[in-house]
Structures are given as C-alpha cells and as structure tokens.
DSSP file (Angstrom, degrees, kcal/mol; ACC not computed):
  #  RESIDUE AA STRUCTURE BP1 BP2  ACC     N-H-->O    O-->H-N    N-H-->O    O-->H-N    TCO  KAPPA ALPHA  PHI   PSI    X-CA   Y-CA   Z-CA
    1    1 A X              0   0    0      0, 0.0     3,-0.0     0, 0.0     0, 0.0   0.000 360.0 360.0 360.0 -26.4    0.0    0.0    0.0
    2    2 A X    >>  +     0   0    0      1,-0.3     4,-2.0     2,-0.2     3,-1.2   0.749 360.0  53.9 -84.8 -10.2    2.7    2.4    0.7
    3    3 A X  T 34 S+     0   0    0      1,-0.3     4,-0.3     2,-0.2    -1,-0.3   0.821 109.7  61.9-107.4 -22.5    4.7    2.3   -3.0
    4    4 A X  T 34 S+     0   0    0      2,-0.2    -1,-0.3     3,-0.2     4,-0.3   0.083 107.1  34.5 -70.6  15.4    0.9    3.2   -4.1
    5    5 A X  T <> S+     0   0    0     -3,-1.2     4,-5.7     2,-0.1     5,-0.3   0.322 122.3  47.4-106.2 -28.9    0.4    6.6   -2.3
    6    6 A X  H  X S+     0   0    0     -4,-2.0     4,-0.8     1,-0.2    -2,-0.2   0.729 114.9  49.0 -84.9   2.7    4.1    7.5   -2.9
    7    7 A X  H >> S+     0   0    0     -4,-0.3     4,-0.8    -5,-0.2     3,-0.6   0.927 112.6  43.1 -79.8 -94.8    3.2    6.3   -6.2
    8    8 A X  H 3> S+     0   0    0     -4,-0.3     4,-6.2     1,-0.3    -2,-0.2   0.736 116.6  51.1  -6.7 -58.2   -0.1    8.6   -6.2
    9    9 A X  H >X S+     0   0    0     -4,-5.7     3,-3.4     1,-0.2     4,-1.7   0.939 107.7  51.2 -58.6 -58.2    2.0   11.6   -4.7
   10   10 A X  H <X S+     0   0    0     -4,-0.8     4,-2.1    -3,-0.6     5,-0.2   0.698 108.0  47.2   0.8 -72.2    4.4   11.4   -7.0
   11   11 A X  H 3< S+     0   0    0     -4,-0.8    -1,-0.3     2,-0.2     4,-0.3   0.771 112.0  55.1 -63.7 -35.4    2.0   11.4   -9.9
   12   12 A X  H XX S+     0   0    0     -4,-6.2     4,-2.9    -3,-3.4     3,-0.7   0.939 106.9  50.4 -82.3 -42.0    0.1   14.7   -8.2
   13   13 A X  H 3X S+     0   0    0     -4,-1.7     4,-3.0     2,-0.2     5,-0.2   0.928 105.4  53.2 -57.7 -25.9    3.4   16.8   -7.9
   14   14 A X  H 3< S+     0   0    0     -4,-2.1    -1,-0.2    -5,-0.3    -2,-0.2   0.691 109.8  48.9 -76.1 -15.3    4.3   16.4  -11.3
   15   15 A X  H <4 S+     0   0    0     -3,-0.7    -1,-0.2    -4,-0.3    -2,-0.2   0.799 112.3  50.6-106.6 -22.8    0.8   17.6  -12.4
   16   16 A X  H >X S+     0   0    0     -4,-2.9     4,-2.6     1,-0.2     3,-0.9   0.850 108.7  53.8 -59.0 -42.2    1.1   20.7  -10.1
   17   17 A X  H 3X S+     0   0    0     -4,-3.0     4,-1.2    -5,-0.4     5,-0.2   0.642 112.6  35.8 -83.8  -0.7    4.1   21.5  -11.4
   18   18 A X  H 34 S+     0   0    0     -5,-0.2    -1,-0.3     2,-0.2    -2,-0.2   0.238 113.8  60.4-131.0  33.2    3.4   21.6  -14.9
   19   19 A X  H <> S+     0   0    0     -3,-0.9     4,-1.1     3,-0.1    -2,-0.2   0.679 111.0  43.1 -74.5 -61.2    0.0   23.1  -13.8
   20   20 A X  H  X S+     0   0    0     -4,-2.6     4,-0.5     1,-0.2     3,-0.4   0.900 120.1  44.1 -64.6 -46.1    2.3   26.1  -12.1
   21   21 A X  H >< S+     0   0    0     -4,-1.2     3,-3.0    -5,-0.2    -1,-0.2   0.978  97.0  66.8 -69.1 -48.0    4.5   26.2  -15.1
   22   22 A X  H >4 S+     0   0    0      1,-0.2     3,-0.6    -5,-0.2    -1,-0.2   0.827  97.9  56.9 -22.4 -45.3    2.0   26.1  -17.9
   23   23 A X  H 3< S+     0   0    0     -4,-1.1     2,-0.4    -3,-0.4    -1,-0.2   0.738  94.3  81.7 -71.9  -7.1    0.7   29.9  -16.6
   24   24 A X  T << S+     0   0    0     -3,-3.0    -1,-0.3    -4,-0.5     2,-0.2  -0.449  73.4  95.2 -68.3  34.3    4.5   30.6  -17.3
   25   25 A X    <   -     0   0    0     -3,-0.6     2,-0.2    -2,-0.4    21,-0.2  -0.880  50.1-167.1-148.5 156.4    4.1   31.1  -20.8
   26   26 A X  E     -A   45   0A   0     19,-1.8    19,-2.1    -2,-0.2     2,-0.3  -0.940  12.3-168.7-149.7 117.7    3.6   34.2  -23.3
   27   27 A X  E     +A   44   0A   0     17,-0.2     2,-0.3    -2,-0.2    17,-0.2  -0.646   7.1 175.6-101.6 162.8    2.7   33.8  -26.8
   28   28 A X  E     -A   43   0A   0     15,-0.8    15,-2.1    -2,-0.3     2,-0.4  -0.940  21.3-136.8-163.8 153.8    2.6   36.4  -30.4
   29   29 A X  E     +A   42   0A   0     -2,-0.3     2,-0.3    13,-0.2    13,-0.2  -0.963  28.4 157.8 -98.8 124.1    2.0   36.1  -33.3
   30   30 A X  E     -A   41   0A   0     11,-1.3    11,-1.8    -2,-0.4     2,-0.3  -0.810  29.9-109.7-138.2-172.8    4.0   37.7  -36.4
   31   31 A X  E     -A   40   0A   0     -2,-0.3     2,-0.8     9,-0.2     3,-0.3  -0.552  36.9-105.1 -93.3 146.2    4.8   37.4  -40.5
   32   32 A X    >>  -     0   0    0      7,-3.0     3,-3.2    -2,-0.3     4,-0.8  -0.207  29.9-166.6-113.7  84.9    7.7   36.6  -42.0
   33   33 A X  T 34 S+     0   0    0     -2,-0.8    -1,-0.1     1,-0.3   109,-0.0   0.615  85.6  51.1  -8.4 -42.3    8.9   39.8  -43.2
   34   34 A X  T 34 S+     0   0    0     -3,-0.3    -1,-0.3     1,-0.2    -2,-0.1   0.973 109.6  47.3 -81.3 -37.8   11.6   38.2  -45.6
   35   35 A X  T <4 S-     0   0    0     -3,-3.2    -2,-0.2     1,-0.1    -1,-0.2   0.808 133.3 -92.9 -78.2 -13.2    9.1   35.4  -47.6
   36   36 A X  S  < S-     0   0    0     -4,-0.8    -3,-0.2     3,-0.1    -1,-0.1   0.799  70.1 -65.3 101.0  49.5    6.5   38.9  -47.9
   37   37 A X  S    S+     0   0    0      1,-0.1    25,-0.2    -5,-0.1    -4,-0.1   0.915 104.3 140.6  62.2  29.2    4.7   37.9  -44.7
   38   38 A X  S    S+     0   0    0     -6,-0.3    24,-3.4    23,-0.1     2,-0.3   0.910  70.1  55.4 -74.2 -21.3    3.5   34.5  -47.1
   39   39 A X  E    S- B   0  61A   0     22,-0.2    -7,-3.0    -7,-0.1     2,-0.4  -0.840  73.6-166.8-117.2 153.6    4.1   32.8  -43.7
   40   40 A X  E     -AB  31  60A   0     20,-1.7    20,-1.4    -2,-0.3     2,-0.5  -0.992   6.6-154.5-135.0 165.7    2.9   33.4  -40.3
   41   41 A X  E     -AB  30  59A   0    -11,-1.8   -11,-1.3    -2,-0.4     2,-0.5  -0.947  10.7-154.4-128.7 104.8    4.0   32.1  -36.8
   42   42 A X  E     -AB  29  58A   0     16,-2.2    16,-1.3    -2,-0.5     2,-0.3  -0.681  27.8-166.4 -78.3 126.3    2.5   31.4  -33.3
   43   43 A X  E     +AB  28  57A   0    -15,-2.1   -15,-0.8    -2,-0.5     2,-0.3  -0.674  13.8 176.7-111.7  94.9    5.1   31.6  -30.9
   44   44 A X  E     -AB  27  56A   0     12,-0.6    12,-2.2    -2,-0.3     2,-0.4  -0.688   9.5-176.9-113.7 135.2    5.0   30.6  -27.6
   45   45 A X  E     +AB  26  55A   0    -19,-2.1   -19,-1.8    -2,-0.3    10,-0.2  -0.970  14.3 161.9-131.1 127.7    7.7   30.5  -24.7
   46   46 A X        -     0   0    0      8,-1.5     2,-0.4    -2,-0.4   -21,-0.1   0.122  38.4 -98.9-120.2-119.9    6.9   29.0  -21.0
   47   47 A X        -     0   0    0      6,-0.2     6,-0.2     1,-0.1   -23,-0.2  -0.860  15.5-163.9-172.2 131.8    9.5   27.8  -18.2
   48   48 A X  S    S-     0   0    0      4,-1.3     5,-0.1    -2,-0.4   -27,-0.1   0.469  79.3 -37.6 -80.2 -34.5   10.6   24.5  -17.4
   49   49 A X  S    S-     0   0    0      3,-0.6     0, 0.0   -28,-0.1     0, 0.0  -0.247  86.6 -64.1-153.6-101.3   12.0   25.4  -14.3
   50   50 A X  S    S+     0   0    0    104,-0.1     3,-0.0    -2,-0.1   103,-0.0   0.314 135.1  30.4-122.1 -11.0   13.8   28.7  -13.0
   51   51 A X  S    S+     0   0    0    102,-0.1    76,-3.1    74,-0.0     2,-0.2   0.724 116.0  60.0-100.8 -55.7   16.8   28.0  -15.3
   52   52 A X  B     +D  126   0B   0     74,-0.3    -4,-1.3   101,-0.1    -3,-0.6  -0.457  55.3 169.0-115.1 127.7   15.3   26.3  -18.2
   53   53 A X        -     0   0    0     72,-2.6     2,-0.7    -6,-0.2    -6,-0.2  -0.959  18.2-135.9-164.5 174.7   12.7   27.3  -20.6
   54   54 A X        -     0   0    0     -2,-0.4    -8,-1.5    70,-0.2     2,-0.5  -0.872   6.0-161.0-138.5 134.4   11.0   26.2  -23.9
   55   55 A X  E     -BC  45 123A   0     68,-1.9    68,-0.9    -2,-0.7     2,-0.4  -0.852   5.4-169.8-114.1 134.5   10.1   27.7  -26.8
   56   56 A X  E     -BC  44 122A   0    -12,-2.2   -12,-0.6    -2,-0.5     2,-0.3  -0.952   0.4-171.0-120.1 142.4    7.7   26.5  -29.5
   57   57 A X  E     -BC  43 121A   0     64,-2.2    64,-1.8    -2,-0.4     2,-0.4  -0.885   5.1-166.6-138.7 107.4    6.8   27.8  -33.1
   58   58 A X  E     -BC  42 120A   0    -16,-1.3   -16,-2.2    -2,-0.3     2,-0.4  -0.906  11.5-166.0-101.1 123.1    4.2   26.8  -35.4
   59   59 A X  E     +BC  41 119A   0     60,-4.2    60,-0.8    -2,-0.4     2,-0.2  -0.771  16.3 155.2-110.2 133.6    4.5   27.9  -38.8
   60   60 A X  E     -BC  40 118A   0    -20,-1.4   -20,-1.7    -2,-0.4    58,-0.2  -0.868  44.4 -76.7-171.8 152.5    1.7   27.8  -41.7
   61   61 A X  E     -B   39   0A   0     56,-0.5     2,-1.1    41,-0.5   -22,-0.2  -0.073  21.5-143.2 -63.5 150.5    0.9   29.8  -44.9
   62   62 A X        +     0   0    0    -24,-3.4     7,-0.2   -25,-0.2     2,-0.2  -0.860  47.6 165.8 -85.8  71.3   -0.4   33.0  -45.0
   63   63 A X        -     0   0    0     -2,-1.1     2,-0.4     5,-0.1     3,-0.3  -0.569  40.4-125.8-117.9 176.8   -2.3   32.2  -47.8
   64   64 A X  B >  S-E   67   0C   0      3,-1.0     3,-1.5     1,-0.3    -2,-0.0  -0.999 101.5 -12.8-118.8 129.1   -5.4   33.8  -50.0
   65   65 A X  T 3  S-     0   0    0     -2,-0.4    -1,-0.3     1,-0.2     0, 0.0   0.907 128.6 -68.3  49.9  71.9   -8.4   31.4  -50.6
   66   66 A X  T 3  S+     0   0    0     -3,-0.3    43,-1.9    42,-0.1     2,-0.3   0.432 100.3 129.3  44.5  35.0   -5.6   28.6  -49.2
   67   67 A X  B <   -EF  64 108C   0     -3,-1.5    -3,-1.0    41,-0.2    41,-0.2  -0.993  67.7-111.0-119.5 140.0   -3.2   28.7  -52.1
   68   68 A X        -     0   0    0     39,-2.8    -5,-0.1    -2,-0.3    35,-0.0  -0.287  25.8-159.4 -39.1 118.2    0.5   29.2  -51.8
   69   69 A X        +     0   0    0     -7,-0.2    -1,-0.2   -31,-0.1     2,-0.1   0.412  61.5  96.9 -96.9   3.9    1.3   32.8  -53.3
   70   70 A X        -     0   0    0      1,-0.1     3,-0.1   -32,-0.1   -35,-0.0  -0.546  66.8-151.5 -62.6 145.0    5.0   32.3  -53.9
   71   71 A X  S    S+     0   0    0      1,-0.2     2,-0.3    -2,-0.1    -1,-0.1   0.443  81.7  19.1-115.8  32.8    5.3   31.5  -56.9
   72   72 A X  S    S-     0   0    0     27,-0.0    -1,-0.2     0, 0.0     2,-0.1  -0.872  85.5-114.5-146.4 166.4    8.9   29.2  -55.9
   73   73 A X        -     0   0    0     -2,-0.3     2,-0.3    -3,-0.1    25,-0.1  -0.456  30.3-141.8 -84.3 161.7    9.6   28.1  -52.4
   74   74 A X        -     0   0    0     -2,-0.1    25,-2.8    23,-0.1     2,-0.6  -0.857  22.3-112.2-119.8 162.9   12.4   29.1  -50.2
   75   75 A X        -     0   0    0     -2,-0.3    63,-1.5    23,-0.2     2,-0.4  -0.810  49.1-167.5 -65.9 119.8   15.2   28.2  -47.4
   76   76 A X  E     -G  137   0D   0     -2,-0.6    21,-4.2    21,-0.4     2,-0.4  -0.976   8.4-166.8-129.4 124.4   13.8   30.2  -44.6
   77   77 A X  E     +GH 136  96D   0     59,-2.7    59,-1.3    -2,-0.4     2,-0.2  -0.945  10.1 165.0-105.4 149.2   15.5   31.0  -41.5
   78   78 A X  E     +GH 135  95D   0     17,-1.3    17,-2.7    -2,-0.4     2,-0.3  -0.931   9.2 173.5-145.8 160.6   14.6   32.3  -38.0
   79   79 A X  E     -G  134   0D   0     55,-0.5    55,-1.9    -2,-0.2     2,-0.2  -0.982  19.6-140.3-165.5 142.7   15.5   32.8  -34.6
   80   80 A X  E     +G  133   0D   0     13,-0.3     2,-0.3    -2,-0.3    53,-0.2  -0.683  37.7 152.3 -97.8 172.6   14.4   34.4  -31.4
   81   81 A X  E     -G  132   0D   0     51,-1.6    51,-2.7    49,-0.2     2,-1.8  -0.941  44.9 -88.8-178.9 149.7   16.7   36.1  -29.0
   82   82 A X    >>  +     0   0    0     -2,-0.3     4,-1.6    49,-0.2     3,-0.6  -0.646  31.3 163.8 -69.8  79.3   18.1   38.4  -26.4
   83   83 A X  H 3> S+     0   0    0     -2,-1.8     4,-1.2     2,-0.2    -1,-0.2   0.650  71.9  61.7 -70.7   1.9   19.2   41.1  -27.7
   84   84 A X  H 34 S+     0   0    0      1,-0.2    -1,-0.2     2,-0.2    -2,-0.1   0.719 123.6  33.6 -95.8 -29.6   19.4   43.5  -24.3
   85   85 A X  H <4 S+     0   0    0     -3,-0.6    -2,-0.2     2,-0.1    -1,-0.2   0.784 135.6  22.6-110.4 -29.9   22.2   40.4  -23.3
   86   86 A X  H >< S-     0   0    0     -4,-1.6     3,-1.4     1,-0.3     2,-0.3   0.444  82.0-147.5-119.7   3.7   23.6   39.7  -26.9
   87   87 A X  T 3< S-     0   0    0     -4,-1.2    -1,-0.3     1,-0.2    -2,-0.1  -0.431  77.3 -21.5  38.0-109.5   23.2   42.5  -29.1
   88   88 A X  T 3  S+     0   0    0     -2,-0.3     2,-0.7     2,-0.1    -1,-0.2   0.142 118.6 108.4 -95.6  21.8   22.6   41.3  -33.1
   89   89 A X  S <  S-     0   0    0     -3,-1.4     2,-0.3    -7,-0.1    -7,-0.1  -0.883  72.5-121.9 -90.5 103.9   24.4   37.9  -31.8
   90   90 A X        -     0   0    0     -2,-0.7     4,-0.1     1,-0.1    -9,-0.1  -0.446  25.7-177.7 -99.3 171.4   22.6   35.0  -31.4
   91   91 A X        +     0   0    0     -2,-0.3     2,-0.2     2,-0.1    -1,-0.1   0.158  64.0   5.9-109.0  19.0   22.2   33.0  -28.3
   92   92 A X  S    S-     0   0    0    -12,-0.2     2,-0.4    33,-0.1    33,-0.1  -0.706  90.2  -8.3-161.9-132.0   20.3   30.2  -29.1
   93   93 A X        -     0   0    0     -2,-0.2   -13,-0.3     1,-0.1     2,-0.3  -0.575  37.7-153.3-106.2 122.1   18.6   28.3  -31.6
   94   94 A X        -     0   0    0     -2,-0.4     2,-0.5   -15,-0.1   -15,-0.2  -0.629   4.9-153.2 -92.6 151.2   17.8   28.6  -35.1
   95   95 A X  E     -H   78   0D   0    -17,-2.7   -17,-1.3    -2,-0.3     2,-0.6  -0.816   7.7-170.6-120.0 129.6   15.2   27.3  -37.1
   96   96 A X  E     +H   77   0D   0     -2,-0.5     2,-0.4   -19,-0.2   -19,-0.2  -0.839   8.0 175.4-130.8 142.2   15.0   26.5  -40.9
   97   97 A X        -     0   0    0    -21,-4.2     2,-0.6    -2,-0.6   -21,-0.4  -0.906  23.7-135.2-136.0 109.9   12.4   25.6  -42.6
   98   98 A X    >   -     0   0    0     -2,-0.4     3,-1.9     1,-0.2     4,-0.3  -0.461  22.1-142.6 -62.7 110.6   11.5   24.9  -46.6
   99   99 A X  G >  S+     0   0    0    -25,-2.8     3,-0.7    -2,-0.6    -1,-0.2   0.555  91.0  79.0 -61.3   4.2    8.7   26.3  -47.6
  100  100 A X  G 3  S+     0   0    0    -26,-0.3    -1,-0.3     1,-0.2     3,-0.1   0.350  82.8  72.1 -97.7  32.3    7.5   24.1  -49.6
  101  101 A X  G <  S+     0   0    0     -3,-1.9    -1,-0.2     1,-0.1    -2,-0.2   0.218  87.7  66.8 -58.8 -17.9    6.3   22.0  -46.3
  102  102 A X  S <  S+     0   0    0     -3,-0.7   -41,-0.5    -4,-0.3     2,-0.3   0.276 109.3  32.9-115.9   1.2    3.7   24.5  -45.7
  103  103 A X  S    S-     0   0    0     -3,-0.1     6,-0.2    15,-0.1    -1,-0.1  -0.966  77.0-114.9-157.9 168.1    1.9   23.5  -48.7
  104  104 A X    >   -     0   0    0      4,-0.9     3,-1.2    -2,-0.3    -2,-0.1  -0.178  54.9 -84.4 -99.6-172.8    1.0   20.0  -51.3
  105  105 A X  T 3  S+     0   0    0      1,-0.4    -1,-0.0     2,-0.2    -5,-0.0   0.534 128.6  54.8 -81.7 -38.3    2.0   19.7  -54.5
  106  106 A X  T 3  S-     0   0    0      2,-0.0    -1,-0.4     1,-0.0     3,-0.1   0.432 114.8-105.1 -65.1  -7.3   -0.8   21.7  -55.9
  107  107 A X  S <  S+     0   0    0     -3,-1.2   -39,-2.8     1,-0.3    -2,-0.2   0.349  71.2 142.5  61.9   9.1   -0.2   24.8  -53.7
  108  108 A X  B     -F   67   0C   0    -41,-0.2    -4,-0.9     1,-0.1    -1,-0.3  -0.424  40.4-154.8 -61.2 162.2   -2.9   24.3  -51.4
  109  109 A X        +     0   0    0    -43,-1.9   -48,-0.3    -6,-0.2     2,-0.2   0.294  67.3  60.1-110.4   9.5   -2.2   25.1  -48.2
  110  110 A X  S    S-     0   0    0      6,-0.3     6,-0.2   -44,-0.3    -6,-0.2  -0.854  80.3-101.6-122.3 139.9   -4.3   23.2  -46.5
  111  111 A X    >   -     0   0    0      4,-2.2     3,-2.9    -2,-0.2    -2,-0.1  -0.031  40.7 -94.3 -79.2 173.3   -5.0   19.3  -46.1
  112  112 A X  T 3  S+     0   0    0      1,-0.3     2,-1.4     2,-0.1    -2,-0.0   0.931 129.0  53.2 -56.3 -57.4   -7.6   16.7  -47.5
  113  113 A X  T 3  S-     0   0    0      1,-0.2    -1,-0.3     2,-0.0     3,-0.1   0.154 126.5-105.5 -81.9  13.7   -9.8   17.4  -44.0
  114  114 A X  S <  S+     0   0    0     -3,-2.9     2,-0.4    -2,-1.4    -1,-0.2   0.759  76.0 142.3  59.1  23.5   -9.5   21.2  -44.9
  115  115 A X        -     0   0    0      3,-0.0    -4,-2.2     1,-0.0     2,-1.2  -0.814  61.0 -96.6 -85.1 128.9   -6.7   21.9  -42.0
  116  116 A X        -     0   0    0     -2,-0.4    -6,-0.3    -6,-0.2   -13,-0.0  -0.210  29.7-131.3 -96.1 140.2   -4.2   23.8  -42.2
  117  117 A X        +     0   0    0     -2,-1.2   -56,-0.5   -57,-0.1     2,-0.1  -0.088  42.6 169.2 -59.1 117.9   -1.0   22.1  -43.2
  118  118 A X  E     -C   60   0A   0    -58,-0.2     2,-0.2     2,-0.0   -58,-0.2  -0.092  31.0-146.2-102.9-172.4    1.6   23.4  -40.6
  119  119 A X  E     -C   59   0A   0    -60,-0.8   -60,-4.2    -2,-0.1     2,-0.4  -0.759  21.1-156.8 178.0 120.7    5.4   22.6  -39.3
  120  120 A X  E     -C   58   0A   0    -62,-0.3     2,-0.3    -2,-0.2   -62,-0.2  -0.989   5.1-150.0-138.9 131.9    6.1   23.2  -35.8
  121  121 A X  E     -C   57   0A   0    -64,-1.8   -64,-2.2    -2,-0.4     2,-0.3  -0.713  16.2-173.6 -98.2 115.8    9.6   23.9  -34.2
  122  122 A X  E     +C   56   0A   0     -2,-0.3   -66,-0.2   -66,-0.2     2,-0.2  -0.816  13.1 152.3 -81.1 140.8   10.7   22.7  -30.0
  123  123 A X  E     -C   55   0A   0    -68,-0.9   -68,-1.9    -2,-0.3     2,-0.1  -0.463  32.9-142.5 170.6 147.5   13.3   23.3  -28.3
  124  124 A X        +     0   0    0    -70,-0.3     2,-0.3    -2,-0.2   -70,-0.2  -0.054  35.7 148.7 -99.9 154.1   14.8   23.8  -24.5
  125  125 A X        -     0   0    0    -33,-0.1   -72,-2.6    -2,-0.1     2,-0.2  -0.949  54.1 -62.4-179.7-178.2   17.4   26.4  -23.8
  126  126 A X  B     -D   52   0B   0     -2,-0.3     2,-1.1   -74,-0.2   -74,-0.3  -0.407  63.6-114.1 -74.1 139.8   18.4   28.8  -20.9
  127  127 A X        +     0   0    0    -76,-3.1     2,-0.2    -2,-0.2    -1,-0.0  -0.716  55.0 129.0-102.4 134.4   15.8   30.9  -20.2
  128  128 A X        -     0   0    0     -2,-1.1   -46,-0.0    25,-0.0   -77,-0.0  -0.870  60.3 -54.9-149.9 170.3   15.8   34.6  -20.7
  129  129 A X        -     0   0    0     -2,-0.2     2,-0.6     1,-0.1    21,-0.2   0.060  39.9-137.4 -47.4 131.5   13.8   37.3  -22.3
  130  130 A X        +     0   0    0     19,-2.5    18,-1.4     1,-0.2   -49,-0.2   0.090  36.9 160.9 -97.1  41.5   13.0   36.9  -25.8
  131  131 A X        +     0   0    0     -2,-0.6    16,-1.7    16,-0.2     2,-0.3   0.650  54.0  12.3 -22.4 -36.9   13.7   40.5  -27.1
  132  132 A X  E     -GI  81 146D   0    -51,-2.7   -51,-1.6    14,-0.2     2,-0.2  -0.980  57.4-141.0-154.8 171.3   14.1   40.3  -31.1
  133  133 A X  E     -GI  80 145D   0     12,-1.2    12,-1.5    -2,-0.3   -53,-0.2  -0.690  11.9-161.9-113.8 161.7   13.7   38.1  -33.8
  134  134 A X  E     +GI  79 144D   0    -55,-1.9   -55,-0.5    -2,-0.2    10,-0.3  -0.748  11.8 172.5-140.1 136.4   15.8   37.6  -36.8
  135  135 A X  E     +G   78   0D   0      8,-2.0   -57,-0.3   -57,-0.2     2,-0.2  -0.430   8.7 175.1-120.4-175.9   15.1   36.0  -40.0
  136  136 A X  E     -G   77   0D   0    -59,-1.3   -59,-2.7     6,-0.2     2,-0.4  -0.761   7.1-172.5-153.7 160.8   16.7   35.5  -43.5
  137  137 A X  E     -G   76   0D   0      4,-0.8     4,-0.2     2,-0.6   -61,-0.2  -0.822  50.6 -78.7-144.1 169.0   15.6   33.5  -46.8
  138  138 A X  S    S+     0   0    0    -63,-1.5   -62,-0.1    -2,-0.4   -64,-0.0   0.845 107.1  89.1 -49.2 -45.0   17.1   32.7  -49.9
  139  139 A X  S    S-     0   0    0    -64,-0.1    -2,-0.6     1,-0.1     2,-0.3   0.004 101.7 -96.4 -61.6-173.5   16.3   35.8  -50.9
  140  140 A X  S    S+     0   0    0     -4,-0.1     2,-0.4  -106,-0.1    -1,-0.1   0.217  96.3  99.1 -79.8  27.2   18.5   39.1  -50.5
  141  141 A X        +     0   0    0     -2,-0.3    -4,-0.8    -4,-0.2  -107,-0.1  -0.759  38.9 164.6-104.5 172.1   16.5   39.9  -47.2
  142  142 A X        -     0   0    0     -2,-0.4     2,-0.3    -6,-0.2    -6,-0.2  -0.544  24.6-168.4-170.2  91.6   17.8   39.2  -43.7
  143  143 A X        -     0   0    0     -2,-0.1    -8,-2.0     1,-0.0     2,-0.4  -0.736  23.7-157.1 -98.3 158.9   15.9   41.0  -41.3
  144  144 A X  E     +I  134   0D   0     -2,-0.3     2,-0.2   -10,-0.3   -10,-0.2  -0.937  28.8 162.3-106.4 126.7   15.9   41.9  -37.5
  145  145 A X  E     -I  133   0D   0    -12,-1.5   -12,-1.2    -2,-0.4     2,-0.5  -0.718  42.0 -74.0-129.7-165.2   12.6   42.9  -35.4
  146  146 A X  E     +I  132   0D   0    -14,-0.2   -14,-0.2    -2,-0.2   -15,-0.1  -0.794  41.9 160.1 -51.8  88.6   10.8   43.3  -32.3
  147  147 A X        -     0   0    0    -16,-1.7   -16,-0.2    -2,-0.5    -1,-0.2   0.568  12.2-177.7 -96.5 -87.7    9.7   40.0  -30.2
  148  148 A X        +     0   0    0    -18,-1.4     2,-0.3     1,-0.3   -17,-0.2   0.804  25.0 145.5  83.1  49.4    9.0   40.9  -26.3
  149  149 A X        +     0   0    0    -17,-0.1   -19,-2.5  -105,-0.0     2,-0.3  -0.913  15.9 166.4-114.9 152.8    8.2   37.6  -24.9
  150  150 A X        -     0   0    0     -2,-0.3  -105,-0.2   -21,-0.2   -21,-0.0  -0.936  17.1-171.7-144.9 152.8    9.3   36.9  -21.2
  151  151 A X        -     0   0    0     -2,-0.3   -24,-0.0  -126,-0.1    -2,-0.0   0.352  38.8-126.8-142.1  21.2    7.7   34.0  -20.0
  152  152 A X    >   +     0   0    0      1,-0.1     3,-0.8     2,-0.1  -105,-0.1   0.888  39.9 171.1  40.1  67.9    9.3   35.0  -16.5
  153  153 A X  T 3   +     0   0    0      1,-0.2    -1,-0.1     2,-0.1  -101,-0.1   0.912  61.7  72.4 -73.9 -33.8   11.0   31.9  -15.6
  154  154 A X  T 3  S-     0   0    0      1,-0.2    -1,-0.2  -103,-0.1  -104,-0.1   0.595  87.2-139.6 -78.1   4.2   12.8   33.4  -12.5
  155  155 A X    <         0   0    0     -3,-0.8    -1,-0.2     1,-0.1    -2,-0.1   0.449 360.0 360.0  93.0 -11.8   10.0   33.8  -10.3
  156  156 A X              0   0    0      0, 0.0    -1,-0.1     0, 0.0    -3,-0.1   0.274 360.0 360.0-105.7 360.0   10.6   36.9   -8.8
C-alpha cells in the first residue's frame, strides 16, 4: 500500500508542477517579413523550471483562398533572441524551414480534412527574455525585429 500513495503523490506533484508552469508562458504572433509575410508564426515561450525554458513555433501559410502565393519556395531561417544580453548575436537556436512544407504539390495550403498544413519547431534552452527576432531566406532579405516575450521563468 505504501509504494501506491508515494506512487499517487508522485504522480500529483508532477501535475502541479506543470500546472504552475503552464501559466508561465507568453505567446505572439507575427509574419515573415523576408518570404513577404506569405508565412505566419504562433510563438509561444513558457519555463521548465527557474533555469530552463522552452520555446515552441508553429509555422503555416499565410495564404489567400488557401493557395501558396509564392510562386517558388524558399530556405527560410529564423530565430528568437536576447538582444538587451547579446546584441545582433545569437544565443540560441535557429530554425530552418523549406517552404514548400507548408503546402502540397498543388499549392494548397491546407490538407484533405480542410486543415491547415503546418510545421512546428521545439526546443529547451536557458531561459531569458526573448527581445528580437531575426530572419533570412534565400532571398537578398535578412531581417531583424521586435519579439517581447518573457515568460518569467525566474520567479521573482
């Protein structure tokens, strides 16, 4: 009977704590400025612990009546970042993504069940403040913007 309550407890801190962390998250939404805002991005960043936090990105066309409006795909890269700690360096992880994932072979943008077809991005990292973005594509853009997500990991 006892390795089933210590069992039990177990099982209830681990759902408290990622009760308490869950409210530790800050999402936005923006374009991507280099493909001509064809794509757009939920981003959301929570805390794993006081150290740790995790960032997620789900990516899907920006499309009109749900057809691709490039008319070829690109290499598209992106990144969030500290810039108050790193200036235009960044200190964590980039993400690249071909855009012709975000849509079939026809240029819909969307699936047979009339969803739309996405590509979504994880990853873990030290947690601080997510101040700017930066992006670049196959074309001759490479921009830097504005993010402003904290997902306040330190508690304070």
């Amino acid at each position: 009977m006892m390795k089933f309550k210590s069992t039990t407890l177990a099982c209830s801190l681990l759902v408290l704590a990622s009760a308490s962390s869950s409210a530790l998250e800050q999402s936005r939404t923006w374009y991507a400025s280099t493909l001509g805002n064809s794509a757009v991005i939920e981003t959301t960043v929570g805390c794993v612990d006081r150290d740790m936090m995790w960032e997620k990105h789900v990516v899907k066309a920006n499309a009109w009546n749900d057809v691709w409006g490039q008319s070829r795909d690109y290499e598209w890269t992106f990144a969030i970042y500290n810039s108050n700690r790193s200036g235009a360096y960044l200190t964590g992880p980039e993400f690249v993504l071909d855009t012709s994932r975000l849509h079939d072979a026809s240029g819909s943008t969307v699936d047979a069940q009339g969803n739309d077809i996405s590509v979504t991005f994880y990853t873990i990292r030290p947690y601080e403040p997510m101040t700017s973005k930066r992006e670049r594509s196959s074309t001759p853009y490479n921009t830097i913007g504005y993010m402003g997500l904290d997902a306040s990991c330190d508690f304070e």
